[in-house]
C-alpha positions in Angstrom: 11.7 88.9 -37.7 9.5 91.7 -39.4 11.0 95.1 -39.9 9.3 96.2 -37.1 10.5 93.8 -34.6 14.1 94.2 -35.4 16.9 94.9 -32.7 17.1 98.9 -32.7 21.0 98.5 -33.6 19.7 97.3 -37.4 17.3 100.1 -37.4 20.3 102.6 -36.4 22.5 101.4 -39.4 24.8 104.9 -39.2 25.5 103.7 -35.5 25.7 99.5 -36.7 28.1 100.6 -39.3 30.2 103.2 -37.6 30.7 101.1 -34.8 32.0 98.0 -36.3 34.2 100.0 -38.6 35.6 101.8 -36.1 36.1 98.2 -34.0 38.2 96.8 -36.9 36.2 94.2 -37.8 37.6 92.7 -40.6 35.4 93.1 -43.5 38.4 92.5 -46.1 39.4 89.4 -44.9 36.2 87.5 -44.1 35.7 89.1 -48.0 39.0 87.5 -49.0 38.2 84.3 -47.5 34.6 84.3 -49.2 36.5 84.5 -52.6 38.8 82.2 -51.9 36.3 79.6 -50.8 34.1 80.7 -54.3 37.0 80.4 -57.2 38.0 77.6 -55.1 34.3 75.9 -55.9 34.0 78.0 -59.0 36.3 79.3 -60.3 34.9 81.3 -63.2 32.0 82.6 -61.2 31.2 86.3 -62.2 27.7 87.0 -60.3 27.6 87.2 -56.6 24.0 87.6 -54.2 24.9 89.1 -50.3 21.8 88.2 -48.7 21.8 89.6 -45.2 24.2 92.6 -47.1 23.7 94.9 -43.7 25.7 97.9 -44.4 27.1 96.9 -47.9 31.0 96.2 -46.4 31.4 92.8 -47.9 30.0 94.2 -51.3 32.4 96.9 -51.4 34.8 94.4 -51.1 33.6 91.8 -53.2 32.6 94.1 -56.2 36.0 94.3 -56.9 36.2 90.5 -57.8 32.9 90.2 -59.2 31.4 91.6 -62.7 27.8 91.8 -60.8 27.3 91.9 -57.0 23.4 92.4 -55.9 22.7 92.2 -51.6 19.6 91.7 -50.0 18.4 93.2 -46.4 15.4 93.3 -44.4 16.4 96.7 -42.6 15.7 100.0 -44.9 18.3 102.0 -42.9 21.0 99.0 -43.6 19.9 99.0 -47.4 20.6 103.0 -47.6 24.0 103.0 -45.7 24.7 100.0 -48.1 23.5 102.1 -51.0 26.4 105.1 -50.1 29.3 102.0 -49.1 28.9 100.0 -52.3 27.6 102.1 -54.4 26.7 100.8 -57.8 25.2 97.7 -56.3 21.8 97.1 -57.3 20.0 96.7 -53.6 16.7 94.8 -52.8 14.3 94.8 -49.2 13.4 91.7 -48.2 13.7 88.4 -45.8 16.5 85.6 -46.4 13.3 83.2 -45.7 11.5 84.3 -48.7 13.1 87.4 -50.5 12.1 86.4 -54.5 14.5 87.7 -57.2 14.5 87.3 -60.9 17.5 86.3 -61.6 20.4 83.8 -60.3 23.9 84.1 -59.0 27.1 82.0 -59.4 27.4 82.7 -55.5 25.2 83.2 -52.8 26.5 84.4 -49.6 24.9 85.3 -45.9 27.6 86.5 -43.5 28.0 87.9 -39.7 25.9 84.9 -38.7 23.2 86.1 -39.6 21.2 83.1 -40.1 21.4 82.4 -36.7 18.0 85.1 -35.8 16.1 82.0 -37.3 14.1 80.4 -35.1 13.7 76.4 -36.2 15.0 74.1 -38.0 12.3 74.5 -40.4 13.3 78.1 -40.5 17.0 77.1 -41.5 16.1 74.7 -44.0 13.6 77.1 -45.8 16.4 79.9 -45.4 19.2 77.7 -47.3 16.4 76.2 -50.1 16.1 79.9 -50.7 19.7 80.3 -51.1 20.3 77.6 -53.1 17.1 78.7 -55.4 18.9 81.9 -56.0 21.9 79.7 -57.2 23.0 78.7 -60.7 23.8 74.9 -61.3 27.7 74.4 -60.5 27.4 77.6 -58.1 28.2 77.6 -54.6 26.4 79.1 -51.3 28.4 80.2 -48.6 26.6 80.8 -44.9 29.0 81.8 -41.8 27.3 80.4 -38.9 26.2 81.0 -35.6 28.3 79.2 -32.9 27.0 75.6 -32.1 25.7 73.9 -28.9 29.4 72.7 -27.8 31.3 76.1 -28.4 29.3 78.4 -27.3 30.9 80.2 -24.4 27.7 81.0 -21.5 27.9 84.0 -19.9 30.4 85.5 -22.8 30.5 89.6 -22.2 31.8 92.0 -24.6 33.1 95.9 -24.3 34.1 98.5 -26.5 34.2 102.0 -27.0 35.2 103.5 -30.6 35.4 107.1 -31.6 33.9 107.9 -35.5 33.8 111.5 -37.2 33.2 113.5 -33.6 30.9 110.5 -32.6 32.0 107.9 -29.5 30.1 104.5 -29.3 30.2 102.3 -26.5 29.0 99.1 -26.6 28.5 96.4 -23.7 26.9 93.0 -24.0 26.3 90.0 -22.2 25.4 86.9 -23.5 23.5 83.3 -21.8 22.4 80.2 -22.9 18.6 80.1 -23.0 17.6 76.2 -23.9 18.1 75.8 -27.5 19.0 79.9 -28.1 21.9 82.2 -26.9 20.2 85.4 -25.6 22.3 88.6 -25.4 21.3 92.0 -23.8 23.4 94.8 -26.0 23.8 98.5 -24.5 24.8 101.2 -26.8 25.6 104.6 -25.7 26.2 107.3 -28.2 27.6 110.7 -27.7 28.2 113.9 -29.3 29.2 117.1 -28.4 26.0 118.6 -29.7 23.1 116.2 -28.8 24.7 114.7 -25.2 24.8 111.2 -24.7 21.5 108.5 -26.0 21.4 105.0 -24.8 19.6 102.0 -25.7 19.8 98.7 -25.8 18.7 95.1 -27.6 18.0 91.9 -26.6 19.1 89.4 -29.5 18.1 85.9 -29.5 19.9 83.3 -31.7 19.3 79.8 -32.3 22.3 77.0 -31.5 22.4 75.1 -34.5 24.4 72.3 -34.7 26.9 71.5 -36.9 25.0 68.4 -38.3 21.5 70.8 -38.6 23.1 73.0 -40.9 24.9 70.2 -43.3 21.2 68.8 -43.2 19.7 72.1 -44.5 22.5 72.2 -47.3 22.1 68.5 -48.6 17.9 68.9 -48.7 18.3 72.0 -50.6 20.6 70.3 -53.4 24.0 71.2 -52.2 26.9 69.1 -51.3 28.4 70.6 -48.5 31.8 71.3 -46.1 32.4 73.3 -43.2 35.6 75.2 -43.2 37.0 76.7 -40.1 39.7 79.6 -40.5 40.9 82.6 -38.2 39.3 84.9 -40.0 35.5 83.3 -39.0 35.2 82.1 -35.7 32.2 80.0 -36.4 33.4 79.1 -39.6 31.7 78.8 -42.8 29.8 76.4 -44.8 30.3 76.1 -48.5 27.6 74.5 -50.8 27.9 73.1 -53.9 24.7 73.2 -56.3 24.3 70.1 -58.1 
């Protein structure tokens, strides 16, 4: 996915960010359970990498917990809402496939299942190599996925309507299983008493992983691995363990 092609909700980050902050989602605990997972793997780990950082909410978050916190995005827009939400965090462009950094991190996180917008298995297993390449020794990689084959609920549709700072976002979506993808349609509409009411809409295609797929990915990049499911991730999460 270039920055080009990407859904026009990552290219309005103010809306992306707004919207899921005023929905409740709960950035502290899915941070809070990230940590937990970490010390729990290592426990004097001081540098943390948010690849997939979006709008900066789990940085925020984890930079409380961490003496260095760096993210990585591929959207601009994401990277400068991130830039105002944790500030203080250095913030790099680039690809979970093949962003390059100089440096490495006692823990490597992607979160929101956003691994799931790759499209192979190939795809995943260069994704996680990349990870764990951005890992030191002893450190630990953390990737929530996207839901598998057998709990994936076809035909799944979602609606809400928040109100942010004079600003009312409603979102509908509808989601279908599309051979080895889910494909969901997303409509925003976005109102304000000065410019009237915009609409547009997404369609975001997501591969269905299986469990075993992932754990794969993990163990050829170097890691031992275990999947964790709690409340606070509905897919749950897979921790790595660099070698």
């Amino acid at each position: 996915m270039s920055q080009t092609t990407q859904p026009a909700i990552f290219r309005r980050a103010d809306i992306y960010h707004d919207f899921y902050q005023g929905r409740g989602k709960n950035y502290e605990g899915e941070a809070k359970l990230a940590l937990e997972l970490i010390r729990e793997q290592a426990p004097a780990a001081e540098s943390l990498l948010d690849v997939a950082c979006g709008s900066g909410a789990h940085l925020r978050e984890l930079s409380r917990s961490f003496g260095r916190t760096v993210g990585v995005d591929l959207s601009h827009g994401m990277l400068e809402i991130a830039a105002r939400i944790a500030p203080g965090a250095p913030l790099h462009q680039g690809d979970m496939r093949g962003f390059r950094l100089d440096e490495r991190f006692d823990a490597v996180i992607c979160m929101f299942s956003s691994i799931g917008f790759v499209t192979t298995v190939a795809e995943l297993e260069q994704v996680v190599r990349n990870l764990a390449d951005h890992t030191n020794p002893g450190g630990v990689v953390l990737v929530e996925p996207w839901w598998f084959p057998d709990n994936f609920i076809p035909g799944y549709v979602g609606a809400d309507i928040v109100k942010v700072d004079g600003r009312s976002i409603a979102r509908m979506s509808h989601t279908v299983r599309a051979g080895a993808n889910s494909q969901m349609e997303e409509h925003f509409m976005v109102a304000t008493a000065e410019a009237g009411v915009e609409h547009f809409s997404d369609t975001h295609v997501m591969s269905l992983f299986d469990r075993e797929a992932y754990e794969a990915a993990f163990l050829k990049a170097g890691l031992d691995v275990e999947y964790v499911k709690h409340e606070v991730s509905g897919p749950g999460v897979f921790v790595g363990k660099k070698r």
